[in-house]
C-alpha positions in Angstrom: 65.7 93.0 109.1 62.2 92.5 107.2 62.5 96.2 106.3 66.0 95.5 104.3 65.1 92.4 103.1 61.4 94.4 101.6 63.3 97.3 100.4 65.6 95.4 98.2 62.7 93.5 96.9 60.6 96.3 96.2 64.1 98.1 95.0 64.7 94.6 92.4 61.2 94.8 91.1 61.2 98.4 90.4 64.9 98.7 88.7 65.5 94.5 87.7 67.2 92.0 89.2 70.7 92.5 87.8 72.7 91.6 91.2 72.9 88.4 91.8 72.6 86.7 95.4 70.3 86.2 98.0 68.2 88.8 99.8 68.8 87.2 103.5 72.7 87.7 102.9 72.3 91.8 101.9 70.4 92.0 104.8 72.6 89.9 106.7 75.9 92.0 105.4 74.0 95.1 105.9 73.2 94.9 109.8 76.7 93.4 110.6 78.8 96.5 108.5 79.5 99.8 110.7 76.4 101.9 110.2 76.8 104.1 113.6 75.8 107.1 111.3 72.6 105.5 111.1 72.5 105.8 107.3 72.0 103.4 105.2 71.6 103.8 101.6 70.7 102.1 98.4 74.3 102.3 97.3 75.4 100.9 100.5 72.9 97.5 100.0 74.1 97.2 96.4 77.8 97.5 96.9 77.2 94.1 99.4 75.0 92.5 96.9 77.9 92.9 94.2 79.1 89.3 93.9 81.0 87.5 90.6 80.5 84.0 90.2 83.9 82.5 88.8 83.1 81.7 85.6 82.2 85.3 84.3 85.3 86.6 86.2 87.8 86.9 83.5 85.1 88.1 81.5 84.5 91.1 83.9 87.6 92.0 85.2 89.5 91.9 82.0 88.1 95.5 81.4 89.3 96.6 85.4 90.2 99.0 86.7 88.3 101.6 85.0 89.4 105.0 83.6 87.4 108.0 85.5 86.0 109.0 81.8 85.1 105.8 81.0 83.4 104.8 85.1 81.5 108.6 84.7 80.7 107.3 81.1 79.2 103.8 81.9 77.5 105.2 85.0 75.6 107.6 83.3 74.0 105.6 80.5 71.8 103.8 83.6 69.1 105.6 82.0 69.4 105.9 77.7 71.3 109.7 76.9 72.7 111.2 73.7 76.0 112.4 73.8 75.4 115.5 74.6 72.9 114.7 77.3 75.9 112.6 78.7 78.9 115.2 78.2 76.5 117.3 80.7 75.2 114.3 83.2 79.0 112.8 83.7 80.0 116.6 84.4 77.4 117.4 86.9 77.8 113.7 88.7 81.1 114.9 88.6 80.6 117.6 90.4 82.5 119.6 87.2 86.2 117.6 87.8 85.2 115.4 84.6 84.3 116.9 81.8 84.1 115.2 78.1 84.6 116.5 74.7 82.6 115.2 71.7 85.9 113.3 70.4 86.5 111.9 73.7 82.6 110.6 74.0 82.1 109.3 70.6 85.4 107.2 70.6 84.2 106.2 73.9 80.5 104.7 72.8 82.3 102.9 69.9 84.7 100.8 71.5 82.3 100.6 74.6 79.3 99.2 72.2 81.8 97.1 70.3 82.8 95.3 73.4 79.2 94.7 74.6 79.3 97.3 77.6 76.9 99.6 76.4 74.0 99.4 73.3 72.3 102.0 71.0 68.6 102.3 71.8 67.3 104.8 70.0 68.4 106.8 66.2 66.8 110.3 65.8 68.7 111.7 63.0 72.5 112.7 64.2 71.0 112.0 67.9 72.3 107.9 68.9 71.4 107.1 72.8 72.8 104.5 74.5 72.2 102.6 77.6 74.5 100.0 79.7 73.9 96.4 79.3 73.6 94.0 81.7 77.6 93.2 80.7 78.2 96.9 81.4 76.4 96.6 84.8 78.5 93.8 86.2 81.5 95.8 84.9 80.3 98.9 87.1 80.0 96.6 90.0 83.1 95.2 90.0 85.2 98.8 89.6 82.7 100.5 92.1 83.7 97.4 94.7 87.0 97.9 94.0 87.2 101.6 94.3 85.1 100.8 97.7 87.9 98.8 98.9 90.5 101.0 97.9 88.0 103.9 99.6 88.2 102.2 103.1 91.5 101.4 103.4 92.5 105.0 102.7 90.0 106.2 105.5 91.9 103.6 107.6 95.2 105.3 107.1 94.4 108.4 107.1 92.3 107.9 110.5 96.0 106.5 112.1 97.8 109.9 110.8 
């Protein structure tokens, strides 16, 4: 359990604290959840640490669920990208089933920036790259534990078949 409860604090200090809730309770969720593969990754201990405190709720899930352009989209700006940089991340995280045109992208970044999701760091002349705010972070959280929920209940079913 100290080796969780390290790794997410090392993890915190390297990437920011932008999930809220206690170390003890990842680590505590973590060792009680099915892990007979014996795998557990840093998606896994985020997806438990994902937790909305009532009053930003509306505010977060007004924007749910997600398209798969605009999930792909907010995923990828993690790290500041250009459009074109992005058209060819979300299409390789993809694994080539998404794929975004220039009219699609650029409609995307303005109503995304206007609504506080993502921001524009950087101007180099036609080049504008964005990143995800920490809005745009809870709103990835929240459609990623959703899709997780919607994830294991289909392996559920599908196991009964």
């Amino acid at each position: 359990m100290f080796f969780i409860i390290a790794f997410v604090t090392q993890f915190r200090l390297k990437f920011g604290n932008f999930f809220p809730g206690s170390h003890i309770r990842i680590a505590a969720n973590i060792l009680t959840n099915d892990i007979s593969r014996g795998i557990i990754t840093v998606y896994d201990i985020l997806l438990d640490d994902i937790r909305i405190g009532d009053d930003m709720a509306d505010e977060i899930t007004k924007y749910l669920p997600l398209t798969e352009t605009t999930a792909y989209t907010l995923l990828a700006l993690v790290e500041p990208l250009h459009g074109y940089a992005l058209m060819r991340k979300v299409e390789e995280m993809s694994q080539h089933t998404v794929r975004l045109g220039p009219g699609t992208l650029y409609n995307a970044f303005v109503v995304l920036e206007k609504e506080g999701l993502i921001v524009k760091v950087s101007e180099d002349d036609r080049r504008k790259s964005y990143l995800l705010t920490p809005k745009g972070k809870k709103v990835l959280q929240a459609h990623i534990r959703r899709l997780e929920i919607l994830v294991n209940n289909g392996l559920r079913a599908v196991a009964s078949w």
